[in-house]
N, C-alpha and C positions, 0 to 999 in steps of 0.2 A: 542567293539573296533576293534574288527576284520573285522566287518561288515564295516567299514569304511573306510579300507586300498582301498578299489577299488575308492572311491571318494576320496580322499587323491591322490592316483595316480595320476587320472584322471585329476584334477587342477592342479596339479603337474604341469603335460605334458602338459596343456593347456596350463599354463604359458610362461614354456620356448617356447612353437609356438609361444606366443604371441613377447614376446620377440626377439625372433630370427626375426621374420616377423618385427619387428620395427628394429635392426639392419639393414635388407637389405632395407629396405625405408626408412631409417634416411638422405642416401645422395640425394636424390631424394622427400623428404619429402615438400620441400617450390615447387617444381611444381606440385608434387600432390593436395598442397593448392590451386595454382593458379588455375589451371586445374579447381577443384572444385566449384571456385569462379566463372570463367570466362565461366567454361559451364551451372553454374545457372546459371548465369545474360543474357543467348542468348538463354537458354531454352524455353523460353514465345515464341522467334521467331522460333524455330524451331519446336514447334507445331503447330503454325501460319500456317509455309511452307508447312509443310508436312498434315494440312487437306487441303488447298486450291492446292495442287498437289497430283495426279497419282505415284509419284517418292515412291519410297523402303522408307522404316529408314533406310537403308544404304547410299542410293544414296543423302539424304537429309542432316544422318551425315557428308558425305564428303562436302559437300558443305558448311555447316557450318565451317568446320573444316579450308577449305579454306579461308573463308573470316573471318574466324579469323587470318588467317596467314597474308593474305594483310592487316590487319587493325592494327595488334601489333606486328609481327617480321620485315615485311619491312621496318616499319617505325623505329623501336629500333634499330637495324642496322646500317641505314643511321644516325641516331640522336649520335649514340658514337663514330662513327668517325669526325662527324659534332663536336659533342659539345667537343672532343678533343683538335681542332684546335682552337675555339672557345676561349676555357679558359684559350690557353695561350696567344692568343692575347688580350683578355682581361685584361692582365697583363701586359702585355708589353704596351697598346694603356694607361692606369692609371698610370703605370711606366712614361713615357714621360710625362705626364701631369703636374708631380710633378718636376718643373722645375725652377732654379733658377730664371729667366725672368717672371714666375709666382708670386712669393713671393711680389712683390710690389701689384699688382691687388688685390692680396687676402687679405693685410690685411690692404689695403688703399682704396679699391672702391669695393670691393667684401661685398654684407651685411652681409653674415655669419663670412664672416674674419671679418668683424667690430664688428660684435657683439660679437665674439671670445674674441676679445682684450679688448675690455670693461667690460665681464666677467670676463676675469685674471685680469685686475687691481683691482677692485672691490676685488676677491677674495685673491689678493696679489700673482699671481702664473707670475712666469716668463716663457713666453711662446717663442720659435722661432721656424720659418720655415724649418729648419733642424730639431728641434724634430717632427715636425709633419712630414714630409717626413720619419724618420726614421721609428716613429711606424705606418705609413700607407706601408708603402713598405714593413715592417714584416708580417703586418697583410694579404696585397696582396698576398706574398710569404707562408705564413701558410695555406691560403685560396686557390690557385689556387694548391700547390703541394698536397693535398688536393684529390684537385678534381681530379689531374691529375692522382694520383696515383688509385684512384675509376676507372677512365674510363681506364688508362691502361691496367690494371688487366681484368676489362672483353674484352676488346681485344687482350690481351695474350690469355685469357681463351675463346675464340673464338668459339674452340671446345666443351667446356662445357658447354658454354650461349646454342648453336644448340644440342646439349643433352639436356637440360634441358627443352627445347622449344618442341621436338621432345617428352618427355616423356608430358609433360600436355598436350598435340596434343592428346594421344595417352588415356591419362584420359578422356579428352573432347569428345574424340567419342566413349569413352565406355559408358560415361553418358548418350549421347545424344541414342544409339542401348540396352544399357541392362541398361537403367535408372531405369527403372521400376523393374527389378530381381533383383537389383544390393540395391534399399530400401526396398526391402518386404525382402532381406537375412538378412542385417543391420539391420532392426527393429527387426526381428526376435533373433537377438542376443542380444539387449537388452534387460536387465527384467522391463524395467518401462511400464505404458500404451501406447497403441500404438497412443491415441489421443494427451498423453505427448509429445509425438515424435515427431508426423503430425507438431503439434503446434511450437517447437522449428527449425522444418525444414523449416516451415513456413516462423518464424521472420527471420532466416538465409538466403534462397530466396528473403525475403524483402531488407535485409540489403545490401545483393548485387546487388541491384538492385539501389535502392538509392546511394552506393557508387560505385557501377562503372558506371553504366549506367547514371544517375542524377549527381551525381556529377563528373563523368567523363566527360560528353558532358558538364558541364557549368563549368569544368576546360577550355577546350578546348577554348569554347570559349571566356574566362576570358583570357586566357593565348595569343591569336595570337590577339585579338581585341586591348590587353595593347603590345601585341607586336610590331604591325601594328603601334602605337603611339608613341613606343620605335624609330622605324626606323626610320618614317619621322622627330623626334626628334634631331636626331643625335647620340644618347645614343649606344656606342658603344658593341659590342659581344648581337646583338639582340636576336641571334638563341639561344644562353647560358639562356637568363634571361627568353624567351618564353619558355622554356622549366622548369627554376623555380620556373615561374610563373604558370604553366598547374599544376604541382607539388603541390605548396601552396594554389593553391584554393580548394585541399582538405580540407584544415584544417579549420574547422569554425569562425568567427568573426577577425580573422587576415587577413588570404588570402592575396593575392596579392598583400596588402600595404608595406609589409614587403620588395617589392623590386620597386616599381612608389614611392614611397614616400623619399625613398635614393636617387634615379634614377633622382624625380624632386630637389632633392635636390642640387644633383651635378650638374643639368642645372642650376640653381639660382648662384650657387659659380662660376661658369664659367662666370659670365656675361649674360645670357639668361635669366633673368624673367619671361619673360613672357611666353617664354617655357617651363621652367619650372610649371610654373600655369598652363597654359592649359593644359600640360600632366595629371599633379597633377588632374587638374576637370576631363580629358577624363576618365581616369582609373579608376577614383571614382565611375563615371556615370557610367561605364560598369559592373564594381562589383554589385552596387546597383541597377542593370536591373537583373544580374542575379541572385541574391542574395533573391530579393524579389519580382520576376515574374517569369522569369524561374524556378525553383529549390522548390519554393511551386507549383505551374501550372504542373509540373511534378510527383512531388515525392506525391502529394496530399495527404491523409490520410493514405499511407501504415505505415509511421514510424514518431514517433511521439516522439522523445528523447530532451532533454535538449541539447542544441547545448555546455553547460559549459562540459556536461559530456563527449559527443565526442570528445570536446577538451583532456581534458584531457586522451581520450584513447586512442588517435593519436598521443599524446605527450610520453606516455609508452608505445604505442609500436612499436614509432619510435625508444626509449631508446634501448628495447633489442629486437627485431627484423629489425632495420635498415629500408629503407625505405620502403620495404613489411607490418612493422607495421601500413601506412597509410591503410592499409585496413585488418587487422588482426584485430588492435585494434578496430576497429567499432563492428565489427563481434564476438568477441569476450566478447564485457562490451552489445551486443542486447542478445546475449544468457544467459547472467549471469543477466540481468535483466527478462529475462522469465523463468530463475529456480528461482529468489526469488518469479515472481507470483505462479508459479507451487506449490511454499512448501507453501506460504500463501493460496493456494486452497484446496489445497488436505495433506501436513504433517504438518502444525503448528496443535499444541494442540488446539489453538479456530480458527480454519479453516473458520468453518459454517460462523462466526462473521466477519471476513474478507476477503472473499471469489468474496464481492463488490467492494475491497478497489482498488484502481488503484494506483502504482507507479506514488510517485512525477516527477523522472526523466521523466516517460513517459507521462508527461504533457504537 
């Protein structure tokens, strides 16, 4: 027993470092992730750069570092004060909409107002044009203070978005200069195999690479192509819905319907048909270019998941990590399917027997 107190100690102490080390990185802990994220998924380029250049692993980290900074703080900056102003005119431009002088069009020549009214009778529900005004004006007022209140906050906290940006800067160029030191320590502190490791570092570099990179450029261009169709449309606060539309086309089999589909709806109840439809086909066409040419042509055999299960790990970990879970959650259900291959290889009781088997999900 005695022999023991020095190991005893020892984890003891180890503990509380551990401990105390996650207390000072808990407030800083979601740009360490990013950091993480966003220096794997430019790491392929910045070994690119630096064998086809003379330049340092310094001079090549900074450069990276730079045009990560043009490429995602210039633009997030300009975008939260843009989509401020954005979403409350968005409110106000649907507020006016909903206008006494409107109520005849809508439920006399408008199709969806006909078809409205034809439902409540049928269903025996007395409907009027002041109840719907009232509960779309709540729902406008729930919805935009909402938002408002989201995008204030990080421009009160102005100072701490530029911290927080300044620290995963600051992760990204120690991965990109002491990459290499920084996974032979980490590994080294693990007690599993080191090919265990390799292989979960692996799927984790895939995963970010698929979800930011892949599905990041075929957000992008899902999001300004159905934007581009918003405007010439007439569809008011463009910059607001390009923006959750770039957003939603993370999220698999839904994406971007969830807002060209309300969007052509509301041209249709306006009176615009037909703008409505062609919006309706433009948007469509655009998802289903990138959907099922871009985004397989890209992401090609690296990551191989059930698009149901993504869904559902974009959907918890938007739950409790907010909208950072669009790319936690990916990241997080690819790792947890390469520990169930790892214990089916190496710790289930009949290993050997199953050791061929492949995940359904990663079918």
């Amino acid at each position: 027993m005695r022999n023991r107190i020095p190991n005893y100690a020892f984890f003891s102490l180890f503990l509380l470092l551990l401990l105390l080390l996650w207390l000072m990185a808990k407030p800083m802990i979601h740009a360490i992730i990013f950091g993480a994220i966003i220096g794997g998924s430019f790491y392929p380029l910045f070994n690119r750069t630096l064998k086809r250049t003379n330049w340092k692993k310094s001079q090549v980290s900074i450069l990276m570092c730079l045009l990560i900074t043009c490429l995602v703080f210039i633009p997030t900056i300009y975008l939260i004060f843009a989509l401020s102003n954005e979403t409350y005119q968005f409110y106000l431009n649907l507020k006016s909409e909903l206008t006494v002088a409107n109520e005849k069009y809508f439920f006399e020549e408008s199709f969806f107002g006909s078809m409205l009214v034809e439902i409540t009778d049928i269903l025996e529900i007395d409907i009027s044009f002041d109840m719907i005004k009232e509960k779309s004006i709540a729902v406008l007022q729930s919805f935009s203070t909402y938002v408002l209140k989201v995008l204030n906050s990080w421009v009160s906290n102005l100072l701490s978005f530029i911290f927080d940006f300044f620290i995963m800067i600051l992760v990204i160029f120690a991965l990109f200069t002491e990459g290499t030191g920084l996974k032979k320590y980490i590994l080294e502190l693990s007690p599993l195999p080191d090919s265990q490791e390799e292989l979960m570092i692996q799927k984790f570099n895939q995963m970010n690479y698929v979800t930011l990179v892949c599905n990041g450029l075929g957000g992008l261009i899902q999001g300004i192509v159905a934007g581009i169709g918003f405007f010439i449309a007439g569809v008011p606060s463009t910059i607001l819905w390009t923006v959750v539309m770039v957003l939603l086309a993370f999220i698999p089999i839904v994406g971007i319907s969830l807002v060209y589909i309300p969007a052509a709806i509301y041209l249709a109840a306006k009176g615009q048909m037909n703008s409505g439809l062609i919006l309706f086909i433009y948007c469509t066409m655009a998802a289903f270019f990138v959907e099922n040419w871009f985004k397989p042509k890209f992401i090609g055999e690296r990551i191989k998941i059930n698009p149901l299960f993504i869904l559902f790990c974009i959907i918890g970990g938007m739950s409790y990590f907010g909208m950072a879970g669009i790319f936690y959650g990916p990241i997080i259900g690819i790792i947890f399917l390469t520990v169930v291959e790892l214990y089916h290889d190496h710790y289930a009781p009949n290993s050997d027997q199953t050791s061929n088997k492949d995940s359904d999900l990663q079918s």
